[in-house]
N, CA, C and O atoms as a CHARMM CRD file, in Angstrom:
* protein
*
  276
    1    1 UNK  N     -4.29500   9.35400 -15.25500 PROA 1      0.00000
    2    1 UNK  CA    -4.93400   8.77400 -14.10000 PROA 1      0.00000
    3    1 UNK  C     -3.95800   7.89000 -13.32500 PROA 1      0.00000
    4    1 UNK  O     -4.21900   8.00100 -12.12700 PROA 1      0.00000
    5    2 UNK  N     -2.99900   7.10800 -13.52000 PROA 2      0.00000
    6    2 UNK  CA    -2.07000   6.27900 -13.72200 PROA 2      0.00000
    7    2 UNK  C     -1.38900   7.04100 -12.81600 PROA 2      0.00000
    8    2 UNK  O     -1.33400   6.56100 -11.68400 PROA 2      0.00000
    9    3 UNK  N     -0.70900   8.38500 -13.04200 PROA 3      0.00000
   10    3 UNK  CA     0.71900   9.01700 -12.59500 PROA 3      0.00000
   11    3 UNK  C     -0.12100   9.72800 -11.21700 PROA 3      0.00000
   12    3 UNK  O      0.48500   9.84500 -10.15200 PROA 3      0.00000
   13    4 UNK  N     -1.41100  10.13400 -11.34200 PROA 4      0.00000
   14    4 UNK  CA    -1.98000  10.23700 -10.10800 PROA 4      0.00000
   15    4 UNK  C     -2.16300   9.50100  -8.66300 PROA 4      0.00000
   16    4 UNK  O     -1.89800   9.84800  -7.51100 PROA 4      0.00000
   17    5 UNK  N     -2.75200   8.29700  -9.25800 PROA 5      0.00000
   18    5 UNK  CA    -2.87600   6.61900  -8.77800 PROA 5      0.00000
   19    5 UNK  C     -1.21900   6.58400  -7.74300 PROA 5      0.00000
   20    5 UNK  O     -1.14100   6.25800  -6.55800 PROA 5      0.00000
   21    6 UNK  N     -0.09200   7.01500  -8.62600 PROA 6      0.00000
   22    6 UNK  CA     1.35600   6.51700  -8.21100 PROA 6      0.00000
   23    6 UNK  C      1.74800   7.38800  -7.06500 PROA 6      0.00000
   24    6 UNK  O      2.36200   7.22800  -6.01000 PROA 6      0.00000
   25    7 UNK  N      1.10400   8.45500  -7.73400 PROA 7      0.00000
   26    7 UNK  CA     1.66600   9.98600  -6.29100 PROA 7      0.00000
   27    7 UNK  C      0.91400   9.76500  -5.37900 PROA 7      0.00000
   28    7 UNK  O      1.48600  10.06700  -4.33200 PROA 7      0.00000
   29    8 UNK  N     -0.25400   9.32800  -5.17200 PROA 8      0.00000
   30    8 UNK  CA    -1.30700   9.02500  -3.90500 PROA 8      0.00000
   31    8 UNK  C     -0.46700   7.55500  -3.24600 PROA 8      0.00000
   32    8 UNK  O     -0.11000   7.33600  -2.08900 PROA 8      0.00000
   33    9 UNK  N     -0.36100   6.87700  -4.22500 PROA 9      0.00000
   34    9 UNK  CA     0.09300   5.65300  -3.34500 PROA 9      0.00000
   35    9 UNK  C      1.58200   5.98200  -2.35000 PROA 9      0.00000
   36    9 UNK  O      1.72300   5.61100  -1.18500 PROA 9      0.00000
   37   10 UNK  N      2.62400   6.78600  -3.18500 PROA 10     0.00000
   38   10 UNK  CA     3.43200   7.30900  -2.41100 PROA 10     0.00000
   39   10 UNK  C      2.96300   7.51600  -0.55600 PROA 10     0.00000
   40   10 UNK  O      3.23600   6.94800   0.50100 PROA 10     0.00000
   41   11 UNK  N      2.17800   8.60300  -0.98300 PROA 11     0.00000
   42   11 UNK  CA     1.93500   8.87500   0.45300 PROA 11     0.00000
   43   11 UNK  C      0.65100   7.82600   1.30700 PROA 11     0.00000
   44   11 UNK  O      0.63200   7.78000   2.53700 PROA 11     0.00000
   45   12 UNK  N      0.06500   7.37000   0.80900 PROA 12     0.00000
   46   12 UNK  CA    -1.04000   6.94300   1.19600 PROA 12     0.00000
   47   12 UNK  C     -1.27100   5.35400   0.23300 PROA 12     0.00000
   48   12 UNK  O     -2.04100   5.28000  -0.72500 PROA 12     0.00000
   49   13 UNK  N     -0.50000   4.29200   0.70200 PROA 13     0.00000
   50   13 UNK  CA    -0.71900   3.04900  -0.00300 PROA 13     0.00000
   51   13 UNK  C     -2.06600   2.06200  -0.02000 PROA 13     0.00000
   52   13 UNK  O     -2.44800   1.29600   0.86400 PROA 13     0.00000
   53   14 UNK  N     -2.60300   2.31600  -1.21000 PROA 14     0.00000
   54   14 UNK  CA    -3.92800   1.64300  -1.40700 PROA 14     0.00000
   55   14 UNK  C     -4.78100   2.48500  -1.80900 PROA 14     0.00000
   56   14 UNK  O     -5.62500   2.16800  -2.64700 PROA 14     0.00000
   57   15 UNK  N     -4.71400   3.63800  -1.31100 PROA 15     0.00000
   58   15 UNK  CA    -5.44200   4.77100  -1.85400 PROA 15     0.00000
   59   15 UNK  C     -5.39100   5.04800  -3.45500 PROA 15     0.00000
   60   15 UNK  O     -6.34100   5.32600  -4.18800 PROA 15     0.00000
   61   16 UNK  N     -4.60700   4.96000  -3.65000 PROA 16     0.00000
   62   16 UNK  CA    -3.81900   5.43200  -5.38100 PROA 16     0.00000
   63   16 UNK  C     -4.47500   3.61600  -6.08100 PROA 16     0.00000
   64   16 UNK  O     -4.70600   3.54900  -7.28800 PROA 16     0.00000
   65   17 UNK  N     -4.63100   2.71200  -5.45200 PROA 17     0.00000
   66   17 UNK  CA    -5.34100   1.64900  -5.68300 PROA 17     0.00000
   67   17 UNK  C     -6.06200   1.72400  -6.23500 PROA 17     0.00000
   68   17 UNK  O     -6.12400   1.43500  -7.43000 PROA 17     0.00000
   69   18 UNK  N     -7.41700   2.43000  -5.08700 PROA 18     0.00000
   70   18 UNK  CA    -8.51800   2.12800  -5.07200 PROA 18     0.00000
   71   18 UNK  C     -9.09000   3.72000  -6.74300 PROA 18     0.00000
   72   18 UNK  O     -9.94000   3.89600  -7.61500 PROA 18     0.00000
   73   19 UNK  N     -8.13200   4.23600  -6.28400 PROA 19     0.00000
   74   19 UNK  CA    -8.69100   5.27600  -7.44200 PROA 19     0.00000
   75   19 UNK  C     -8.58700   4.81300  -8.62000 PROA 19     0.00000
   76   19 UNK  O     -9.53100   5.29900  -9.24400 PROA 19     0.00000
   77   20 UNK  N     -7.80400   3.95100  -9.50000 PROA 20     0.00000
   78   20 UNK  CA    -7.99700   2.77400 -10.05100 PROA 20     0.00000
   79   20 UNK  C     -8.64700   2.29300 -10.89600 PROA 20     0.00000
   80   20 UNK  O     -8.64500   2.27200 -12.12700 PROA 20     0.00000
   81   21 UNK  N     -9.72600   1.54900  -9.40900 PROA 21     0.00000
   82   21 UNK  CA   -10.38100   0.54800  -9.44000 PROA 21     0.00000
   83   21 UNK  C    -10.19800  -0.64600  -9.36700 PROA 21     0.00000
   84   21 UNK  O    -10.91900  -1.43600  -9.97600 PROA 21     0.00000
   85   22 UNK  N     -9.27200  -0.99400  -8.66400 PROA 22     0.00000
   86   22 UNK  CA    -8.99600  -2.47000  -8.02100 PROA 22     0.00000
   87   22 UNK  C     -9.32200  -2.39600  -6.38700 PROA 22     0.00000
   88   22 UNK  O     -8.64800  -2.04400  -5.41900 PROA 22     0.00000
   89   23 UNK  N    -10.41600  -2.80000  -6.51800 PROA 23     0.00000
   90   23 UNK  CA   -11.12600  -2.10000  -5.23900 PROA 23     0.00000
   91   23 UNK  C    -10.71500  -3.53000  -3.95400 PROA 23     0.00000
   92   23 UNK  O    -10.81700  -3.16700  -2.78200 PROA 23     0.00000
   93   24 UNK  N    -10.22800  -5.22800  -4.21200 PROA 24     0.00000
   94   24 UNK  CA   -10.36900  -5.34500  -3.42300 PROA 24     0.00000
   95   24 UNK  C     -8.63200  -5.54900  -2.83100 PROA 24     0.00000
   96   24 UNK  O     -8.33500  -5.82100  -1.66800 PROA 24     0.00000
   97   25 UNK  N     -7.84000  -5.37500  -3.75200 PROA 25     0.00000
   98   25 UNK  CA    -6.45000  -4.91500  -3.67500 PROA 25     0.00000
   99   25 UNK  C     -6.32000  -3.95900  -2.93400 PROA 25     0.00000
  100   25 UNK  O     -5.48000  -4.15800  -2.05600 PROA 25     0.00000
  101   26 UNK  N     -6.78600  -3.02000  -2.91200 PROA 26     0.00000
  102   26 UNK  CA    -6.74600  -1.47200  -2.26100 PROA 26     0.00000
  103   26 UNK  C     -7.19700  -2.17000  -0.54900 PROA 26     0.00000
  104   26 UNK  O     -6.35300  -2.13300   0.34600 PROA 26     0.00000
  105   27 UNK  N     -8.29700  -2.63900  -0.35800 PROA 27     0.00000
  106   27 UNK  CA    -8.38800  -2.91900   0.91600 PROA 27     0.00000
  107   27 UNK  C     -7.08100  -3.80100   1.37600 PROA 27     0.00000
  108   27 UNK  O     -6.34000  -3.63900   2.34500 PROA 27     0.00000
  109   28 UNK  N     -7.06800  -4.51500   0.62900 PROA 28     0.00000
  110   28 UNK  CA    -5.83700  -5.49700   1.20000 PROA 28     0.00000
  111   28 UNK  C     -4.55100  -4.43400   2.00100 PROA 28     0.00000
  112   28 UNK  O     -4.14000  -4.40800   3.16100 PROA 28     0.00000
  113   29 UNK  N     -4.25200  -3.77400   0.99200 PROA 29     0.00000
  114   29 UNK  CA    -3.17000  -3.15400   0.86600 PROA 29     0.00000
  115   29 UNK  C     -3.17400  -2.00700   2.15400 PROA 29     0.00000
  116   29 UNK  O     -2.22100  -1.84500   2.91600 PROA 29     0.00000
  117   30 UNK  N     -4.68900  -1.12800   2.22100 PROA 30     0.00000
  118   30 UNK  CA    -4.06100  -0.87200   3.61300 PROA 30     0.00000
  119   30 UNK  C     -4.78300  -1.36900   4.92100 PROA 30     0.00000
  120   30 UNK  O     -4.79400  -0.82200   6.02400 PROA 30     0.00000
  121   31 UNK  N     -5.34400  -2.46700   4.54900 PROA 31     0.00000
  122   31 UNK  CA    -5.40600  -3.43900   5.70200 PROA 31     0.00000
  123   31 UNK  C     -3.71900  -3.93400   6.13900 PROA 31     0.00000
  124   31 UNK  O     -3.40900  -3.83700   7.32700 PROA 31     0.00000
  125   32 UNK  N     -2.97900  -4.30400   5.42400 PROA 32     0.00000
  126   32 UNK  CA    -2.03100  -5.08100   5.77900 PROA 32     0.00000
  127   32 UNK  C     -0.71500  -3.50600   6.16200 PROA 32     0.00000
  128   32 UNK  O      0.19000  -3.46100   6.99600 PROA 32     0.00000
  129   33 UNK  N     -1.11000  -2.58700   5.28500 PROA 33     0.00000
  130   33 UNK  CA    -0.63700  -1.54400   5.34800 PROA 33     0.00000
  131   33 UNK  C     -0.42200  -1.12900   7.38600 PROA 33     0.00000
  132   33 UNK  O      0.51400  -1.18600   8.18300 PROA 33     0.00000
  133   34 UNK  N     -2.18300  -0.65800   7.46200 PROA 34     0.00000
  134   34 UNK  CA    -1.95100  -0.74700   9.01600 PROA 34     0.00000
  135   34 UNK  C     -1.53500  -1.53100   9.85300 PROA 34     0.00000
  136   34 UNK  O     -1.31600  -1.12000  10.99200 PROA 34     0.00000
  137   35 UNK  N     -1.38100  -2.47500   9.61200 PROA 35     0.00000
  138   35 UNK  CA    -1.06100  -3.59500  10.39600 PROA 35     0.00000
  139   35 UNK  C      0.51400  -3.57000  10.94700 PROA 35     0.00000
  140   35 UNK  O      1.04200  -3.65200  12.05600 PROA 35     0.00000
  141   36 UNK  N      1.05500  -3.38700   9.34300 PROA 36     0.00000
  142   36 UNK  CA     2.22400  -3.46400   9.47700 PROA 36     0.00000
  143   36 UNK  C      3.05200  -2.09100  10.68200 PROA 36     0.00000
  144   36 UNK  O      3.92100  -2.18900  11.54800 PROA 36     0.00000
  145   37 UNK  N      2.12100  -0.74000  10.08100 PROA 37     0.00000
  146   37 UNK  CA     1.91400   0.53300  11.24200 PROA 37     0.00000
  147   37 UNK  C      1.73600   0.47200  12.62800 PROA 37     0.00000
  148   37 UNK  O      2.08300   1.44500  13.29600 PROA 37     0.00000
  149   38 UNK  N      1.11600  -0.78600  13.32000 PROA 38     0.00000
  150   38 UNK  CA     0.75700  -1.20900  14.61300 PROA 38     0.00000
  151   38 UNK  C      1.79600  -2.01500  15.17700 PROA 38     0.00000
  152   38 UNK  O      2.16300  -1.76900  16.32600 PROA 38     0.00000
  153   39 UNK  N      2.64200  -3.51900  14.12000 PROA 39     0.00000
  154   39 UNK  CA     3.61400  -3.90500  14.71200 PROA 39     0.00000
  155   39 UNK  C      5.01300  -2.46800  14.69100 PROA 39     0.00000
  156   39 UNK  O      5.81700  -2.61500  15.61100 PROA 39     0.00000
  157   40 UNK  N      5.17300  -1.75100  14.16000 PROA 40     0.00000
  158   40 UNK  CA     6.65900  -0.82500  13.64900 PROA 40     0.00000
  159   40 UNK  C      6.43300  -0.10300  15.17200 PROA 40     0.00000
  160   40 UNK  O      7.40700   0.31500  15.79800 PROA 40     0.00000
  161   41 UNK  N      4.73300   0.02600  15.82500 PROA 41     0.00000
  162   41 UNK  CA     4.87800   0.93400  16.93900 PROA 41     0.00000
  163   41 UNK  C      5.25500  -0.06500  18.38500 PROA 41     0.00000
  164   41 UNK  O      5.20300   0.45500  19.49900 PROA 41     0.00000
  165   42 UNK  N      5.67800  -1.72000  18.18600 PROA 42     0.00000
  166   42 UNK  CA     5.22500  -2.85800  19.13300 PROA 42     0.00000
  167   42 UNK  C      6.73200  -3.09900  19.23300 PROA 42     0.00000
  168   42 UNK  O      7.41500  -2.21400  18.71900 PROA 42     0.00000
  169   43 UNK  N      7.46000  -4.23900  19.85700 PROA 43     0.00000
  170   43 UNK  CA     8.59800  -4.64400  19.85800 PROA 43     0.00000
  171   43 UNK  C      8.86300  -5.58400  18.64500 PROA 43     0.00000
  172   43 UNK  O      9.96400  -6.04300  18.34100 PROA 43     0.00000
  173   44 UNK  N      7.63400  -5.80900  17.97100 PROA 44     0.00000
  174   44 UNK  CA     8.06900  -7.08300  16.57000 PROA 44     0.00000
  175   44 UNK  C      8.65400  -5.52800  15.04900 PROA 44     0.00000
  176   44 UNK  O      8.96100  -5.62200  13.86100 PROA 44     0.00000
  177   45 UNK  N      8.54700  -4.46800  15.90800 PROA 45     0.00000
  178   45 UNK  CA     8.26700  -3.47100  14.70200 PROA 45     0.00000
  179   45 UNK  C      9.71600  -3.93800  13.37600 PROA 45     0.00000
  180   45 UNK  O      9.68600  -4.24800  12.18500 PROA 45     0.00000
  181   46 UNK  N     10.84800  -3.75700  14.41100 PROA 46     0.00000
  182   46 UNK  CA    11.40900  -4.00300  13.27600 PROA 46     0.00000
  183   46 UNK  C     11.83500  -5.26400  12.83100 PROA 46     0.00000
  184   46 UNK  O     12.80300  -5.24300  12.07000 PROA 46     0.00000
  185   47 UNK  N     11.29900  -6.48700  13.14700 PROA 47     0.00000
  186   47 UNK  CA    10.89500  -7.95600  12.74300 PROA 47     0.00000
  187   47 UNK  C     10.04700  -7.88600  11.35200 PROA 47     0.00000
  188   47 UNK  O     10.44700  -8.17800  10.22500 PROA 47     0.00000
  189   48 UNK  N      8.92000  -7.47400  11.70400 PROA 48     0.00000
  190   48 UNK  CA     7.80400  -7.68900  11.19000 PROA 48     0.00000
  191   48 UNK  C      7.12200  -5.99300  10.36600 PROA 48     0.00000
  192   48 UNK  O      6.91000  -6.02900   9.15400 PROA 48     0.00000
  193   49 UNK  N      6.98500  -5.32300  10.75400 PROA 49     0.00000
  194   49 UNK  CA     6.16700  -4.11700  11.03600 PROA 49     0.00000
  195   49 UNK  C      7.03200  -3.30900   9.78500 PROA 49     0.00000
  196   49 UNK  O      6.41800  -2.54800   9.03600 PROA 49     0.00000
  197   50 UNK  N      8.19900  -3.49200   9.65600 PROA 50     0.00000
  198   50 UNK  CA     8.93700  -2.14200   8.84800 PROA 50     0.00000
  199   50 UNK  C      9.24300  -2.66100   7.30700 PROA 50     0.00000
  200   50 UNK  O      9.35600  -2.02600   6.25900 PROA 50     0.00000
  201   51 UNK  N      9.33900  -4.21700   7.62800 PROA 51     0.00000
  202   51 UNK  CA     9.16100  -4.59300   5.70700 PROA 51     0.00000
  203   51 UNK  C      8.02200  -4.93900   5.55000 PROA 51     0.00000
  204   51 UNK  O      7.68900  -5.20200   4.39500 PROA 51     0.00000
  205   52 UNK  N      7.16200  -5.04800   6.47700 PROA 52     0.00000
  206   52 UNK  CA     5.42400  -5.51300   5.70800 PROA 52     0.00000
  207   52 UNK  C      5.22400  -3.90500   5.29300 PROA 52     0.00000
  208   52 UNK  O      4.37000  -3.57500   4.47000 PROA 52     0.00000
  209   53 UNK  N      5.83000  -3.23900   5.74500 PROA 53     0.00000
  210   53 UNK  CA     5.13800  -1.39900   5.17900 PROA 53     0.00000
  211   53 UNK  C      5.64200  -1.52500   3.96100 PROA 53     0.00000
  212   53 UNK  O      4.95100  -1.67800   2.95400 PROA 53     0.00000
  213   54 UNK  N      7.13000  -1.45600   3.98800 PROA 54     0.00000
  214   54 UNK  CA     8.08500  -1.39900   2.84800 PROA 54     0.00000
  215   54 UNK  C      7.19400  -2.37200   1.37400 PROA 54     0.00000
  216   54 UNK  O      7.24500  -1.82800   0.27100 PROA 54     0.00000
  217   55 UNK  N      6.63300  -3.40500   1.46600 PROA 55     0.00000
  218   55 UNK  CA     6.40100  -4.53000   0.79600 PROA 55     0.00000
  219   55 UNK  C      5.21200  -4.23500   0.01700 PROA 55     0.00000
  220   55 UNK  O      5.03900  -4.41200  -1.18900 PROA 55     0.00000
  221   56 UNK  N      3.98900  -3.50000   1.35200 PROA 56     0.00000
  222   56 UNK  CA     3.02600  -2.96900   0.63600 PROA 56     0.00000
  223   56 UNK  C      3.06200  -1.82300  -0.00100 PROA 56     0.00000
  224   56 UNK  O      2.22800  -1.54100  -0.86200 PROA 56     0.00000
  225   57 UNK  N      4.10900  -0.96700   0.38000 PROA 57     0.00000
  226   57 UNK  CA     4.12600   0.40500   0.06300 PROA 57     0.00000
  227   57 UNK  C      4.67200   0.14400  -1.65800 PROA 57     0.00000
  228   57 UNK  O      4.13300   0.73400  -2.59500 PROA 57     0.00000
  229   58 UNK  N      5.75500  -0.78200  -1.82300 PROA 58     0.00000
  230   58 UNK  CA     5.99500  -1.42700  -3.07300 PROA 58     0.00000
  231   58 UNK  C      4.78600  -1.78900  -4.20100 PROA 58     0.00000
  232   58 UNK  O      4.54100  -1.52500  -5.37800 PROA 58     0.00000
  233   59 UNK  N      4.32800  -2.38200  -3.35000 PROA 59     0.00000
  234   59 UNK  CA     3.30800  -3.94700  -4.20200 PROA 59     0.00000
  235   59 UNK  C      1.65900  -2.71000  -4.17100 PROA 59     0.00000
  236   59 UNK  O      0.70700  -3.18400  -4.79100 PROA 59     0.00000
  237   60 UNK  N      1.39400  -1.21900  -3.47000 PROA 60     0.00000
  238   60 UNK  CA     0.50700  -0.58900  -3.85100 PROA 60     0.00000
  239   60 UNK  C      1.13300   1.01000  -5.15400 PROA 60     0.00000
  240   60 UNK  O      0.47000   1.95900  -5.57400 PROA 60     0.00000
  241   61 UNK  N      2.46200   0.67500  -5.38000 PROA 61     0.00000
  242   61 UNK  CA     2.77300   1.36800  -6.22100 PROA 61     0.00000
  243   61 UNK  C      2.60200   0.86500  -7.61000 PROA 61     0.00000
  244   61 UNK  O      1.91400   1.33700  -8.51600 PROA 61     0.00000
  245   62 UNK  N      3.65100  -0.58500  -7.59400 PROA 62     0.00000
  246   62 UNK  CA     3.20900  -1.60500  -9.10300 PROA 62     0.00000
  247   62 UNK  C      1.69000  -1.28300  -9.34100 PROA 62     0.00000
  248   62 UNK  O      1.27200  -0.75100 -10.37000 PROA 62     0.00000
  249   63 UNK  N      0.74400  -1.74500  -8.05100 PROA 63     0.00000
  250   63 UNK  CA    -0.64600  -1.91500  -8.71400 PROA 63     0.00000
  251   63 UNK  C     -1.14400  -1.06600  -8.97700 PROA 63     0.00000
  252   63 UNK  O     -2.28200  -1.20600  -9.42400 PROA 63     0.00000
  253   64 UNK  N     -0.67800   0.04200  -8.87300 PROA 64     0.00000
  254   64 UNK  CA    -1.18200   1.62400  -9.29000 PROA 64     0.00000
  255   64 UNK  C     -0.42600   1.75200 -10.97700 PROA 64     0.00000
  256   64 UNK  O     -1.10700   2.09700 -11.94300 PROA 64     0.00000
  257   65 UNK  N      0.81600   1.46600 -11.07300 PROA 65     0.00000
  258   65 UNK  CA     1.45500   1.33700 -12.55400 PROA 65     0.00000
  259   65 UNK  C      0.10800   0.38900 -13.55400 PROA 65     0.00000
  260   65 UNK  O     -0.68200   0.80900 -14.39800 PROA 65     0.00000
  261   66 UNK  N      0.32800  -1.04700 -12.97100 PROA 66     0.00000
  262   66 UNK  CA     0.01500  -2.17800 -13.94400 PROA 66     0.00000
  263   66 UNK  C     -1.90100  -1.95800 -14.01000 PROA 66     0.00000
  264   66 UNK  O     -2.57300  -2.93800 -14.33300 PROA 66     0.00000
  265   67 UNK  N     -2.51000  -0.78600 -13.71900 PROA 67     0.00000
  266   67 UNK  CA    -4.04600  -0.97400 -14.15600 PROA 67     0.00000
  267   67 UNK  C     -3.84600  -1.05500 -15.51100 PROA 67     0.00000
  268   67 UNK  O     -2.95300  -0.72500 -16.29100 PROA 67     0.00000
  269   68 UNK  N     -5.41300  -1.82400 -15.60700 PROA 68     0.00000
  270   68 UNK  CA    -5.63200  -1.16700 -17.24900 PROA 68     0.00000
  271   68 UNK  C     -5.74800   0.20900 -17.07300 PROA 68     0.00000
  272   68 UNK  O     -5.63900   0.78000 -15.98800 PROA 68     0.00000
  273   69 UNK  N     -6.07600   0.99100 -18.66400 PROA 69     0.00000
  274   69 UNK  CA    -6.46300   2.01700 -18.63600 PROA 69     0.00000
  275   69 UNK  C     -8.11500   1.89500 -19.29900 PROA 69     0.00000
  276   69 UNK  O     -8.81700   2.90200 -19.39600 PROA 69     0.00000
C-alpha cells in the first residue's frame, strides 16, 4: 500500500497521502501544492512557486513512506 501511496504522490502530491489515510495532510499538501502551481505560472514563480512545489512534492512523498501500516 506504501509503494503505491509513493508512485501516486510522484505524480500527483497528496493524493498518495490521502490513500493512506492522513486525510488532513493530504489536503494541506495539495492545497499548498496548487498554490505553489499558481505562483510558478505569476512573476513570484520562481521566488516562491517552484520550491513550495519542490518542498511539497518532497514532504507528500516522506508522508506517503512514514504511514503506519
Amino acid at each position: 500500500m506504501k509503494v503505491a501511496a509513493v508512485i501516486i504522490n510522484v505524480f500527483l502530491p497528496g493524493v498518495g497521502t490521502l490513500f493512506v489515510g492522513k486525510f488532513f495532510a493530504a489536503i494541506v499538501q495539495m492545497f499548498l501544492y496548487v498554490i505553489g502551481l499558481v505562483f510558478t505560472f505569476t512573476w513570484i514563480g520562481g521566488i516562491i512557486g517552484i520550491p513550495l512545489c519542490f518542498i511539497v512534492w518532497v514532504w507528500s512523498i516522506y508522508s506517503a513512506v512514514s504511514a503506519p501500516d
